[in-house]
N, C-alpha and C positions, 0 to 999 in steps of 0.2 A: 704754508698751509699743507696739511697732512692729505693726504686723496686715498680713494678709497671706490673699489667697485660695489654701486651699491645693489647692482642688480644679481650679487654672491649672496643677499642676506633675504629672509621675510620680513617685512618691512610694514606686512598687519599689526598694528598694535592693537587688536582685538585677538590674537593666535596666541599662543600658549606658548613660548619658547622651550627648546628643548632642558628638561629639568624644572620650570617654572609652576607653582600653582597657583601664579593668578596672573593675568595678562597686563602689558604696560600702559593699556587704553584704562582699565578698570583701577590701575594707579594714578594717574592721575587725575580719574573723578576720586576718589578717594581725598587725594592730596585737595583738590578744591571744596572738598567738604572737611575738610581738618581746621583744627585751633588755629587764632590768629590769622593774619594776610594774607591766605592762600597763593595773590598775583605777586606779593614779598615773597613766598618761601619761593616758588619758582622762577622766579628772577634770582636769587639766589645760587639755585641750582644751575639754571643756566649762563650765568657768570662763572662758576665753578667749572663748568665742561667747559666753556668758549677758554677761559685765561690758558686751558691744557691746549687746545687747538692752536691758538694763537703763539703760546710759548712752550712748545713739546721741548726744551733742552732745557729749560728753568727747573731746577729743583723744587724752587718755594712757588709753585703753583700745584704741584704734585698731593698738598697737604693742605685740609682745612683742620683750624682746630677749635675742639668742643669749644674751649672757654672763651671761645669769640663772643661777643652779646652780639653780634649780625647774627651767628651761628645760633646760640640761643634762643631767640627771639624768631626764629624761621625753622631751618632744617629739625633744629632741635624739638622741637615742638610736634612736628607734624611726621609720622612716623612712615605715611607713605611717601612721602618727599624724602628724607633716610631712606629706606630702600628701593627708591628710584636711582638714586648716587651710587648704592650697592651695585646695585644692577648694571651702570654705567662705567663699573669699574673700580669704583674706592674701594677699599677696604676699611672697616673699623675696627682700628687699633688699639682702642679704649682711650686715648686722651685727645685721639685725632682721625680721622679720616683720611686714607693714606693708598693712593691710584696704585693699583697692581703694577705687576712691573712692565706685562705684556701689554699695558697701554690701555684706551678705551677699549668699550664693547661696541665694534660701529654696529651692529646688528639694534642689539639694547637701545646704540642713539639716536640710531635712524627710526626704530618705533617712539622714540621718545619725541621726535620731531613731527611724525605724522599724527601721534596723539594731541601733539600742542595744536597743528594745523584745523583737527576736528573739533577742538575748543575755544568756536570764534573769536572770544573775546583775547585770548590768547594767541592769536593766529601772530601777532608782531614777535612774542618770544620765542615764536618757531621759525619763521623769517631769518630772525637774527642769527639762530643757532645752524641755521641750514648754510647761509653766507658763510661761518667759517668752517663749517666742516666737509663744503661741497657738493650737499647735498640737493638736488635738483626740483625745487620748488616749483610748482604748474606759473609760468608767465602767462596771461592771457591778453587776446585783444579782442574788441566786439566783434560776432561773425552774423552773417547775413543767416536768415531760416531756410534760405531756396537750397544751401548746401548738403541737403538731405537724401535720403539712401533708403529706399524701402527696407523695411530690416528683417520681414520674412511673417511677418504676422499682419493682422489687419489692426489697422489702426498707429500699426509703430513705426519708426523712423530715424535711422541710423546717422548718428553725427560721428563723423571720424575725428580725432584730435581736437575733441569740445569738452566743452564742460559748462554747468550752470549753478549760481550758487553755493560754489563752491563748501563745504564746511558744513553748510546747513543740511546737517545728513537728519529726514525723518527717522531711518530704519539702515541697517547695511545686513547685508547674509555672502559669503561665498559664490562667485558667479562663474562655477563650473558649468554648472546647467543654464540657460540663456533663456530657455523657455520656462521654468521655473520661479526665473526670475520675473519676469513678464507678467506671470500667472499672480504675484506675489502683488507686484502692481496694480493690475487691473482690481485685485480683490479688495486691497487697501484705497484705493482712488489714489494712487501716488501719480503727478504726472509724468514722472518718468525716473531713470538713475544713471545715472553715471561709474564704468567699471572701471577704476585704478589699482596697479598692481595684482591685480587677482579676485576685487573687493566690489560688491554692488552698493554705491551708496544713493537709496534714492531721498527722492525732493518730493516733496508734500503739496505746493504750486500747482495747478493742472496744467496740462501740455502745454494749453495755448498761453498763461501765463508767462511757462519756463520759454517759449520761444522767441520770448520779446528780448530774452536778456541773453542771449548764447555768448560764449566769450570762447573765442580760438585757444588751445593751448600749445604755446609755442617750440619748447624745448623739442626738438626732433629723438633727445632718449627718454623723452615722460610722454608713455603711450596710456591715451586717455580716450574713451569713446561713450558720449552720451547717447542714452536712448529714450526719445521722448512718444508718450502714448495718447492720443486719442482717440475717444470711443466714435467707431464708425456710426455716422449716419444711419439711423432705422427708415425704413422703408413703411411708407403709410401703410396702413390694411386695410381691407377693404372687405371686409367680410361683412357678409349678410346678418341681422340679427334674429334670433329665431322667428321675433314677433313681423317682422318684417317679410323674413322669408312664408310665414304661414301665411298675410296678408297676402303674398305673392299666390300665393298657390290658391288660396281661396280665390280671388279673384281670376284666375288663370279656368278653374272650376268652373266658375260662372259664366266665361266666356263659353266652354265646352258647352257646357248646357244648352245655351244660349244659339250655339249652332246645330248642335243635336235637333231643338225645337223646328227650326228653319227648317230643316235637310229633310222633319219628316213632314213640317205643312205641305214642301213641297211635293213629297212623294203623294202624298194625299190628294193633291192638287193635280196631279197625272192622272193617278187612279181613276178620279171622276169625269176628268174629262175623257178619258178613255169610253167609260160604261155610256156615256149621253153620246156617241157614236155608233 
């Protein structure tokens, strides 16, 4: 097996490679919206890269050719699955498709792998492709919800080396900013996201959902940290209402009065008994 540092590459298949105008996430929505068996053409493709992983000295894996009917009937057909293979290294030589000499793009495979990971139904052809090219897929085990970390805002709460849901990304954005991210959530009702390689991917679940299902992510070099959000408790009010407060005050009135009257029967009540002396 070939090895490979994968933390030398970008490894967003939502980013835009250097020289690229269209990113490897948005190829293969593309290739699953293309002619014929989509989960065929990519099985395909990824037979095509595994047999180079597996037999990097074999010539005759080096080359696919058009006039294959597999090839046909798949690559042939779907043009963003063709320039996924480009991208991954082939070159087309007009009667064949034929691996540079410099080898794979591990960069290209490695987006190619995190895009199959983000198209669940796919997650197994990514699997498969990551086994032989060594590339370090999230293992996970269930993790208790008490492992939790206040994460610096109200409501939030920092999971180290978790994750939830893996795949089922609502939305993802860049997670330079943390508090942006946050901000992003709370507005969307996302219950929370999870940031890998550099990427916010959040989960649409509300917190208390996502925290039935926490799953540890085990690998010690796939650094992964979920952040799940719920809305703080509001505090009753207790405010007076106008009609209530004027009720108040009227009556508050009438007690006044009501003392006023007293205070001067009383004086009155001096006065005269004063004068009859």
């Amino acid at each position: 097996m070939q090895h490979c540092d994968w933390t030398a590459y970008q490894l967003d298949p939502f980013a835009l490679a250097e020289g690229a105008t269209v990113t490897t996430g948005t190829l293969v929505g593309s290739a699953l919206q293309g002619p014929g068996d989509p989960k065929r053409c990519l099985e395909v493709l990824v037979k095509a890269i595994s047999n180079v992983l597996a037999n990097p000295n074999q010539l005759r894996f080096m080359e696919l050719s058009k006039a294959s009917a597999t090839f046909q009937q798949t690559i042939g057909q779907n043009e963003a699955c063709a320039m996924l293979l480009r991208r991954c290294g082939f070159q087309d030589r007009g009667h064949c498709y034929q691996l540079q000499r410099t080898g794979l793009r591990w960069g290209e495979l490695g987006r190619l792998i995190m895009a199959l990971l983000n198209a669940t139904p796919y997650a197994d052809l990514a699997n498969d492709l990551a086994a032989k090219a060594g590339f370090p897929v999230r293992a996970t085990v269930p993790r208790s919800s008490l492992d939790a970390q206040p994460a610096g805002r109200p409501g939030w709460l920092r999971y180290e080396s978790t994750d939830v849901d893996a795949g089922d990304d609502a939305y993802q954005m860049p997670a330079d900013d943390l508090q942006a991210c946050m901000t992003v959530a709370e507005e969307a009702c996302f219950g929370g996201f999870t940031i890998f390689r550099g990427i916010a991917y959040f989960r649409e679940p509300s917190g208390a959902e996502l925290k039935q299902r926490l799953q540890q992510v085990l690998e010690a070099s796939v650094q992964c940290t979920l952040y799940i959000y719920e809305p703080p408790a509001q505090q009753p009010s207790f405010q007076v209402s106008p009609a209530a407060a004027s009720s108040s005050c009227s009556s508050q009135s009438h007690v006044n009065v009501g003392l006023d009257e007293e205070e001067a029967a009383l004086q009155e009540a001096i006065r005269l008994s004063m004068m009859s002396d």
